[in-house]
LUMNUVO-958239 format. One record per residue (C-alpha): x, y, z; residue in three letters. Coordinates in steps of 0.02 Angstrom, whole numbers, always signed. Each point is the difference from the previous one (the first is absolute). Example, Ala and Ser with C-alpha at 12.3 -4.5 7.8 and 13.67 -1.06 7.14 Angstrom:
! residues 2
      px      py      pz    r
    +615    -225    +390  Ala
     +69    +172     -33  Ser
***
This chain:
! residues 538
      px      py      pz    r
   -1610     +35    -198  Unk
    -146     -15    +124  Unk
    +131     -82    +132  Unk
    +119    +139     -41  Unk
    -157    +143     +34  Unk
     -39    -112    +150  Unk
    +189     +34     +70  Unk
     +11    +178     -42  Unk
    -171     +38     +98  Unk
    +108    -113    +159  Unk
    +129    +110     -12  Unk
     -69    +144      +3  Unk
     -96     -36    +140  Unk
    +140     -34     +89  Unk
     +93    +151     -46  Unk
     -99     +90    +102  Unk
    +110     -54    +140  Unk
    +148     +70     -60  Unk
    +115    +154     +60  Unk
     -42     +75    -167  Unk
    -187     +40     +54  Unk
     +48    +135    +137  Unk
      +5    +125    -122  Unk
    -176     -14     -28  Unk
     -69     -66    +160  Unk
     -31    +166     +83  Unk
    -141     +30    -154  Unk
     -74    -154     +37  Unk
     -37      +3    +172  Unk
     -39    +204     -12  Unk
    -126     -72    -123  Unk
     -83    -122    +125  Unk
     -35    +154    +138  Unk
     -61    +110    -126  Unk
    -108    -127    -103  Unk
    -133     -48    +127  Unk
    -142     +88     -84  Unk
     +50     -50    -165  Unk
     -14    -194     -44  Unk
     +40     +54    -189  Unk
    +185     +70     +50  Unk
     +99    -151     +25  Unk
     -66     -55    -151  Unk
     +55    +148     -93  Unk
    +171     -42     +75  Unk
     +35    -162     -39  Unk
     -92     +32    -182  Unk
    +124    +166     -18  Unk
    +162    -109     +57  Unk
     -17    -147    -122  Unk
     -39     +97    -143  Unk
    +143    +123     +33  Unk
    +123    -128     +63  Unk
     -36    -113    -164  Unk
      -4    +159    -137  Unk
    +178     +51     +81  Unk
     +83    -144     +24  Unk
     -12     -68    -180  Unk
     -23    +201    -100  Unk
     +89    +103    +116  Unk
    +165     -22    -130  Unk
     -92     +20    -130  Unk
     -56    +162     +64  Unk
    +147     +68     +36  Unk
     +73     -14    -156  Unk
    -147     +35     -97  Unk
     -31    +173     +71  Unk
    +152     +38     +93  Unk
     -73     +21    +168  Unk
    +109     -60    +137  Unk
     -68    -140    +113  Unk
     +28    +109    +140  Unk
    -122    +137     -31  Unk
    -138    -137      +6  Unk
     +63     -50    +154  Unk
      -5    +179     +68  Unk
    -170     +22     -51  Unk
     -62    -148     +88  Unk
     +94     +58    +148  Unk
     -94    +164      -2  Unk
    -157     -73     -17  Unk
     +60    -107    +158  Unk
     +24    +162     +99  Unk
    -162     +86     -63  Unk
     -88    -147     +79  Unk
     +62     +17    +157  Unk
     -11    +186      -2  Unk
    -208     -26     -15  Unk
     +34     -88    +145  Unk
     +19    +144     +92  Unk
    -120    +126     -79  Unk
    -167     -22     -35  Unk
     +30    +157    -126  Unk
    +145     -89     -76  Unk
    -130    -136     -28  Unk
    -125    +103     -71  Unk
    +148     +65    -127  Unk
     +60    -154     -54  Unk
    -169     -65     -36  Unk
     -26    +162    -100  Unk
    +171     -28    -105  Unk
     -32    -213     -43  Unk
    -190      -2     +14  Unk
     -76    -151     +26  Unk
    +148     -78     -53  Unk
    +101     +45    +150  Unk
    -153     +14    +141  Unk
    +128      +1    +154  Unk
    -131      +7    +124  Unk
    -113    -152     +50  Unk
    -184     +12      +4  Unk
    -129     -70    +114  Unk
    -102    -101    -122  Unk
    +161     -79     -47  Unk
     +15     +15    -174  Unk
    +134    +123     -12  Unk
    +189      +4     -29  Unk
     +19    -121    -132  Unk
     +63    +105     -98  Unk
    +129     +83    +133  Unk
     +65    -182     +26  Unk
     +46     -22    -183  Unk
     +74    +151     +14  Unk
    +120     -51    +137  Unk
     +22    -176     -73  Unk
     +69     +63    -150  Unk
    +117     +82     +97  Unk
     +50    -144     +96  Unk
     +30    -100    -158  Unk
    +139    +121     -55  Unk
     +66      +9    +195  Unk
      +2    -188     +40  Unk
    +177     -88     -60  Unk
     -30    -181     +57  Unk
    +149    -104     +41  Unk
     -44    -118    -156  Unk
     +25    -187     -37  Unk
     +38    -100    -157  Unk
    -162     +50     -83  Unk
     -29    +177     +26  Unk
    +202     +16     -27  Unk
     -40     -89    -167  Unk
    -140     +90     -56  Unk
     +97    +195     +32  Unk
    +136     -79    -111  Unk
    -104     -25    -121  Unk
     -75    +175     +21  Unk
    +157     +77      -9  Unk
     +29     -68    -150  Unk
    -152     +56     -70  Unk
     -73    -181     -23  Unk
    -170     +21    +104  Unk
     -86    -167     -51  Unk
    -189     -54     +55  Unk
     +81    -139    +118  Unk
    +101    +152     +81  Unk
    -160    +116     +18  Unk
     -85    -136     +71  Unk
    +137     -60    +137  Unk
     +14    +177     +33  Unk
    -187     +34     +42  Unk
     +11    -163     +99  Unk
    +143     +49    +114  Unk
     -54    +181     +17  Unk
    -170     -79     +54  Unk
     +66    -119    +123  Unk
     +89    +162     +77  Unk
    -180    +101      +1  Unk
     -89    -133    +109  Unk
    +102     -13    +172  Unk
     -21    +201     -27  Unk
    -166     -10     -14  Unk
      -7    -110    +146  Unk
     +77    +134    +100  Unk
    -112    +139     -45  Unk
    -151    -102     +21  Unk
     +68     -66    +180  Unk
     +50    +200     +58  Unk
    -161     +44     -64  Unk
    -110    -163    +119  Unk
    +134     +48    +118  Unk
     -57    +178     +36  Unk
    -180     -45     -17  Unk
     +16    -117    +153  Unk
    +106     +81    +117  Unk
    -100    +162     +75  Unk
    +148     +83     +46  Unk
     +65      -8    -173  Unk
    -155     +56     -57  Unk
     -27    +153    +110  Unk
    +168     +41     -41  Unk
     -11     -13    -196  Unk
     +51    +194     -37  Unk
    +151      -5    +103  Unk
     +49    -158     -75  Unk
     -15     +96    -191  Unk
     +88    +134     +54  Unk
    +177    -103     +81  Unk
     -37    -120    -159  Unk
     +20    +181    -135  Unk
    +152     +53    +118  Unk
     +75    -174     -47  Unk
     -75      -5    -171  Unk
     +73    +174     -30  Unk
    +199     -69     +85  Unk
      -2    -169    -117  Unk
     -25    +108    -159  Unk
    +148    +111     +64  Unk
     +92    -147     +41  Unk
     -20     -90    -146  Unk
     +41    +146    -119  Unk
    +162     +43    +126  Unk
     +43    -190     -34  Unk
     -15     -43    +198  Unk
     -95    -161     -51  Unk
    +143     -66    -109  Unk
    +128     +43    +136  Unk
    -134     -78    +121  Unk
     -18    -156    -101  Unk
    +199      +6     -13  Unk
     +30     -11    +202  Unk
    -143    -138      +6  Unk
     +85    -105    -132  Unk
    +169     +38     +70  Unk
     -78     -55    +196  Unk
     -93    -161     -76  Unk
     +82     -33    -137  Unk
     -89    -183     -17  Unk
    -170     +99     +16  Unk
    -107     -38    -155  Unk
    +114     -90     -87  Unk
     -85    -172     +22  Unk
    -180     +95     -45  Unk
     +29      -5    -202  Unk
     +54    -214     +34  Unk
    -198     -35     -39  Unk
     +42     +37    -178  Unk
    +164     -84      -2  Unk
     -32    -158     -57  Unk
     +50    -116    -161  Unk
    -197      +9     -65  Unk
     -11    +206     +10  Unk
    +191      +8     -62  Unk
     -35     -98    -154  Unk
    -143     +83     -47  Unk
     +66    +141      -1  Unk
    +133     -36    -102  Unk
    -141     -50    -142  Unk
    -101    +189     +32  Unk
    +156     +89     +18  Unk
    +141     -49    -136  Unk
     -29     +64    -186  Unk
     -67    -143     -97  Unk
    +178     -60    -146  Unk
     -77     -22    -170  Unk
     +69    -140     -97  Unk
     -76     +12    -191  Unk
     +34     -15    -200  Unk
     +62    +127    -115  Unk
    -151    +132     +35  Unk
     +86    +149     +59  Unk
    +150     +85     -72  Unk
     +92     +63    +123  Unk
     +48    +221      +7  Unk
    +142     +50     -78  Unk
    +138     +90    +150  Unk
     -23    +187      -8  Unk
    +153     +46     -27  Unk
     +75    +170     +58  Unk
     +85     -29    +170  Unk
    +167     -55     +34  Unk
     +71    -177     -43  Unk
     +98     -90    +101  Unk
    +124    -175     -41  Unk
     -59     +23    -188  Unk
     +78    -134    -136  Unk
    +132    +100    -133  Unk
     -78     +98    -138  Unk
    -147     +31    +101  Unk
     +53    +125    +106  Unk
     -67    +147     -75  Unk
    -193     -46     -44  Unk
      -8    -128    +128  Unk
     -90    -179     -16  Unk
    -177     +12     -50  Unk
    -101    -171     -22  Unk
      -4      +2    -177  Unk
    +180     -46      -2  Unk
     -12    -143    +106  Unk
    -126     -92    -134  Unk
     +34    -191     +16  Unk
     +61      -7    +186  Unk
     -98     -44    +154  Unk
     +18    +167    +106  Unk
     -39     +43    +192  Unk
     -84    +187     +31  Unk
     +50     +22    +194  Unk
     -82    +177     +83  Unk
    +118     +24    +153  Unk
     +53    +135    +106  Unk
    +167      -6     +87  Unk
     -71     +24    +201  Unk
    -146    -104     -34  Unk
     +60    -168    +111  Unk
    -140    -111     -97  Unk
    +103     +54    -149  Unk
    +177     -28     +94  Unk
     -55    -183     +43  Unk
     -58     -61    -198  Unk
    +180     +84     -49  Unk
    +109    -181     +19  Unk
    -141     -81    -101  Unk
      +8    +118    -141  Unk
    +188      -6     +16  Unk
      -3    -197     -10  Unk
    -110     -24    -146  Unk
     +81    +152     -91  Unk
    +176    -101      +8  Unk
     -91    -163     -25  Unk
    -102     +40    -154  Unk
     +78    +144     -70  Unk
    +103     -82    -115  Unk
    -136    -112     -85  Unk
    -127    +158     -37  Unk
     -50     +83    +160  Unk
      +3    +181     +32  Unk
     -47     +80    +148  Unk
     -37    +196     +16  Unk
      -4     +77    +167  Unk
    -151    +158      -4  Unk
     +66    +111    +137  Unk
    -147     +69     +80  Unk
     +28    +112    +123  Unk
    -112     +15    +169  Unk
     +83    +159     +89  Unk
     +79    +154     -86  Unk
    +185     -38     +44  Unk
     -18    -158    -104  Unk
     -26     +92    -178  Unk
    +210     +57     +37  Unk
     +90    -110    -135  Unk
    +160      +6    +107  Unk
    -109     -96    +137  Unk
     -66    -119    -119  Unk
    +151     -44     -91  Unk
     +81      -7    +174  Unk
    -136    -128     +67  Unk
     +20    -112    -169  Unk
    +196      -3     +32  Unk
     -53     -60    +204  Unk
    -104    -143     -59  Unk
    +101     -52    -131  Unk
    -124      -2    -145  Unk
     +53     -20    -156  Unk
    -141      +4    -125  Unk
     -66    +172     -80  Unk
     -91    +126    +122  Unk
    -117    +160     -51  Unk
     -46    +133     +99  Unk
    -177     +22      -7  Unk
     -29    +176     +85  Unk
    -154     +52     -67  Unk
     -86    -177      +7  Unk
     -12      +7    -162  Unk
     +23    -184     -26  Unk
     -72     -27    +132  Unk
    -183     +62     -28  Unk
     +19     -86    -191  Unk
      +2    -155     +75  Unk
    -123     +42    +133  Unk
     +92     -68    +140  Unk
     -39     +26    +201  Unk
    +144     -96     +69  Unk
    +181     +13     +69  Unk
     +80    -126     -51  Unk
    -101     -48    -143  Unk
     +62    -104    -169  Unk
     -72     -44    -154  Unk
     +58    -148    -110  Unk
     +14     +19    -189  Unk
     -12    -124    -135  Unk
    +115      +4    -162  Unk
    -148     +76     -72  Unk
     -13    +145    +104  Unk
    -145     -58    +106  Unk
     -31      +6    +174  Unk
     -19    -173     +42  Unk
      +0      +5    +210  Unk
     +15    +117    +130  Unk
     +34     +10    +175  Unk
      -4    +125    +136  Unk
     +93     +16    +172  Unk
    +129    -138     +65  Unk
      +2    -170      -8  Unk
     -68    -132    -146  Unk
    +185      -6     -49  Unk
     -16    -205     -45  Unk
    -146     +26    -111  Unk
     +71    +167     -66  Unk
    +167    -101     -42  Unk
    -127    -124     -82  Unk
     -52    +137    -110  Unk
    +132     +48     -71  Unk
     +40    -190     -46  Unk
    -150     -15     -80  Unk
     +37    +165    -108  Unk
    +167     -54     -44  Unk
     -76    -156     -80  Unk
     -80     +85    -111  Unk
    +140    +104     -81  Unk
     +78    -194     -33  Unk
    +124     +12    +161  Unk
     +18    -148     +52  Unk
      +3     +17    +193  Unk
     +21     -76    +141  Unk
    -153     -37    +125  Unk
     +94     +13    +176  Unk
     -44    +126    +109  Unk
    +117     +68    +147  Unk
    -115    +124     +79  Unk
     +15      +4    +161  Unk
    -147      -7     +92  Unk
     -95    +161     +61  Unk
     -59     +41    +139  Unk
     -53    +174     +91  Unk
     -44     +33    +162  Unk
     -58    +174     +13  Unk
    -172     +13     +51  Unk
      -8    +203     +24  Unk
     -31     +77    -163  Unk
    +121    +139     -64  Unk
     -40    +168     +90  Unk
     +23    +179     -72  Unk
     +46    +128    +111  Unk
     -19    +160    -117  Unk
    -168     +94     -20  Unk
     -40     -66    -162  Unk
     -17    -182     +24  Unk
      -8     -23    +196  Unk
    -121    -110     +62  Unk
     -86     +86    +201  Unk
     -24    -191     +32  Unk
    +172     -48     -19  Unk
     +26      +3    +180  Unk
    +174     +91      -4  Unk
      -6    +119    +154  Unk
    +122    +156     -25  Unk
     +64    +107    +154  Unk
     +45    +191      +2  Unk
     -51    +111    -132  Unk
     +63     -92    -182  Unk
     -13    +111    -157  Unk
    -101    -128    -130  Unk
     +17     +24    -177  Unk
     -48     -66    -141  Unk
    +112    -155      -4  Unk
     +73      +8    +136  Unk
      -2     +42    +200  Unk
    +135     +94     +75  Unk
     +31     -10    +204  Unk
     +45    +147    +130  Unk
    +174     -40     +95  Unk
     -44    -159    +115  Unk
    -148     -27     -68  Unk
     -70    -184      +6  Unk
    -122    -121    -118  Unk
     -71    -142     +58  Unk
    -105    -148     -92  Unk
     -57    -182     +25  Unk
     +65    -139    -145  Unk
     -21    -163     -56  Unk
    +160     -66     -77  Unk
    +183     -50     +11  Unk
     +68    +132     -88  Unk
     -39    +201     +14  Unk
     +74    +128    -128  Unk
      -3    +180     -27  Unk
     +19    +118    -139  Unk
    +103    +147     +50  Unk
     +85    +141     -50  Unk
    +110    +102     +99  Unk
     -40    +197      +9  Unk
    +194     +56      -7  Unk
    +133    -119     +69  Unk
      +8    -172     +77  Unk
    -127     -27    +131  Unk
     -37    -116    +114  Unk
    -159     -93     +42  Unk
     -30    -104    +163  Unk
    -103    -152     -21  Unk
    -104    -100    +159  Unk
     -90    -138      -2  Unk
     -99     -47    +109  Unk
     +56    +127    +136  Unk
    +166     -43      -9  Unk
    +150     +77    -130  Unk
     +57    -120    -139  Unk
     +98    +111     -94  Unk
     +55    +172     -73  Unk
     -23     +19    -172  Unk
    +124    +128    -111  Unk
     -99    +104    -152  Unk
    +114     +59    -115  Unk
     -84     +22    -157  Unk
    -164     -40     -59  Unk
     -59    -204     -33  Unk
     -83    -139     +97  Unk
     +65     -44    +161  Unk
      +6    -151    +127  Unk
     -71     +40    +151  Unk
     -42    -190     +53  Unk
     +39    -153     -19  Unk
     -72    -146     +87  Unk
     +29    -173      -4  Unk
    -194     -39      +1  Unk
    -159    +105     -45  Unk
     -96     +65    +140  Unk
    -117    +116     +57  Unk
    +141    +180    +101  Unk
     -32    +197     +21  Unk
    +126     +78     -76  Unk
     +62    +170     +83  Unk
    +144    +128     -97  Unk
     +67    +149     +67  Unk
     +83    +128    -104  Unk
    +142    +103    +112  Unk
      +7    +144    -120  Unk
    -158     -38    -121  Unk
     +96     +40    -147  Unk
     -47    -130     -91  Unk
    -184     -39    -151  Unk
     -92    -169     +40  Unk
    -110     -44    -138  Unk
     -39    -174      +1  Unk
     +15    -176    +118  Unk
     -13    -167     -78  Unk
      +8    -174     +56  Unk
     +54    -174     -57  Unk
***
């Protein structure tokens, strides 16, 4: 852990050299004219932006979905309290005002003994830590995954503080060196007042800008000019030492135990799907299943994690099946269009499964079994116990293992091969939400023209465009076309791969490389027609 803290604090020092800190560089040089009467400021700063950028990054989901206030508004606020910053710039009244409205808390305007503005530069470090969406590496990509999944660990807090404080310093730095700067050069010096004053006009123009969306478009032509910019900045972290331990801080820990827990009994109440004769009416609760070794799978059909542990459910289930295995697929749907049955039943009939499927609309099932996870399964003894678990992909040799094991003890005689294939992923970029409720500001996904955002999904004007930086070999997207087919154009790395057809709503291939790899990713939507709600990788 200590060399993984080590390596987030690198790479966020390193960060600061990115095309993602433009945004917010205006604030901190404005800061380093205005601050040369107040040592305390830049302190302020720096203390405002890691606290902010750490609280956001791994609660701002939780937020959102606790109290149903969308990320944006925060995001406005801070922007406003951007522009009021720049407007004291410009009026000594304005200053006067402002200090009347946050106090102490927000005293804008140095002081000769030094020992003002502290305050005033937590103030505008907070608002930098909800403005600031770094282009992000392996770890601060793995610790907003875990966020987003509502999993905020100590080891995440901690590699969040640490990255967030490597950002802070080469900020500080800057501040501090305007500051020494000003105090050497006379003409700088005689000159301070003027230099506030063009500082609050620019100030005032990178609030506007930002809330217009010029600094995504802006980031957009950079990216699009250099596209190789940056992306070697995040290789500090990219290494087999950071990657593995990561994988231990990261991946829920599989319990392997005795006969300690009984495991929930289904809810039962949505619609069954592939059910065995004479159950068709009151469905297949647990209680029936009494002597078999059964497999409790949480899935949802668009979830690619979910698509990808599909064959190995499908394998064991015509393995194993016929010596006491039963598998039941929990049907756990992530966006609304996924609670249709018609969709469901049409998605079981694509992937050829053949074991029993229940909708599970309400979650019903699964908040009794407490689960957090797409795809998720829990392995049941004869006896009705939960006897191992494990979450998210891969594991499939020691999962088949299992379910030997389980089989043994029902008297099945069974045979010890395994013909798993072996697994392997290569998506580094964590699964990113584009609707209100569970989008992530430090995703990095950059979207041009005016987008309507709703809850679950975002919606582009004609032509519009969305850009974003990956790690992987493979890049999908969850779409659903607003009336009839559509068409989506997909670039990588500046130059047109493909045009992709939407025709009704599901996961779809955007690309597919032959190795993993670190690409921007542009799409441009001719008539915007079209609901994006989520990208995943493999």
């Amino acid at each position: 852990m200590i060399i993984l803290t080590l390596f987030a604090f690198l790479a966020g020092l390193v960060t600061i050299l990115s095309p993602c800190i433009f945004p917010i560089l205006p604030v901190i040089l404005a800061s380093s004219v205005t601050d040369t009467a107040s040592r305390r400021r830049p302190y302020g700063i720096v203390t405002g932006f890691v606290l902010s950028f750490t609280f956001f990054t791994l609660f701002l989901s939780v937020l959102v979905k606790a109290f149903g206030v969308p990320a944006e508004i925060l995001r406005t606020i801070s922007i406003v309290v951007i522009a009021g910053f720049g407007v004291s710039l410009l009026s000594a009244r304005v200053q006067k005002i402002i200090e009347s409205l946050f106090s102490r808390l927000a005293n804008l305007t140095p002081t000769t003994s030094g020992k003002g503005g502290f305050g005033g530069g937590v103030l505008i470090g907070l608002s930098l830590g909800l403005l600031w969406t770094p282009c992000v590496g392996p770890i601060l990509a793995s610790v907003i995954s875990l966020a987003v999944a509502g999993t905020v660990t100590f080891s995440a807090l901690i590699l969040t503080f640490a990255y967030s404080l490597g950002t802070a310093i080469p900020m500080l730095m800057i501040i501090r060196g305007g500051q020494q700067l000003i105090a050497k050069v006379p003409w700088l010096s005689k000159n301070t007042v003027k230099i506030q004053k063009a500082f609050g006009v620019v100030m005032i123009l990178t609030a506007i800008g930002i809330y217009a969306g010029v600094d995504r478009s802006f980031q957009t032509y950079f990216i699009n000019k250099f596209p190789n910019y940056g992306t070697g900045l995040t290789k500090v972290e990219d290494n087999a030492t950071v990657l593995s331990q990561l994988e231990d801080v990261t991946k829920p820990k599989i319990s392997l135990g005795n006969k300690q827990s009984l495991a929930p009994e289904l809810i039962l109440g949505g619609k069954w799907f592939n059910l065995p004769k004479g159950t068709e009416t009151r469905g297949l609760p647990l209680s029936d299943l009494k002597g078999k070794v059964v497999i409790v799978d949480f899935w949802t059909y668009t979830c690619i994690n979910c698509q990808r542990t599909l064959p190995y459910l499908k394998a064991w289930y015509e393995k194993y099946h016929g010596q006491g295995l039963e598998i039941i697929g929990v049907h756990a749907p992530e966006f609304e269009f996924e609670k249709d049955p018609e969709n469901v039943e049409k998605a079981i009939a694509d992937f050829g499964i053949k074991y029993p499927v229940m909708q599970d609309n309400e979650f019903a099932t699964w908040k009794a079994y407490q689960n957090h996870y797409w795809p998720a399964k829990y392995f049941i003894d004869k006896d009705g116990f939960v006897r191992y678990t494990h979450f998210g992909e891969g594991a499939y040799d020691e999962s088949e293992k299992v379910i030997q094991e389980l089989l043994k003890e029902t008297g099945v005689e069974v045979s010890e091969e395994l013909d798993t294939p072996t697994y392997q992923t290569y998506g580094r970029t964590p699964e990113t939400y584009l609707g209100a409720n569970r989008s992530d500001p430090s995703s990095g996904v950059k979207m041009v023209g005016t987008w309507t955002i709703g809850e679950e999904f975002a919606s582009p004007p004609p032509n519009g465009e969305l850009l974003m930086n990956f790690d992987a070999k493979n890049v999908y997207l969850v779409m659903r076309p607003e009336e009839g087919p559509t068409k989506v154009q997909v670039y990588l790395d500046g130059e047109m791969v493909k045009t992709v057809t939407v025709t009704e709503d599901g996961l779809y291939t955007l690309v597919e490389l032959p190795t993993e790899g670190r690409h921007q990713l542009r799409l441009v939507f001719p008539d915007g027609k079209i609901e994006l709600y989520a990208f995943t990788f493999g």
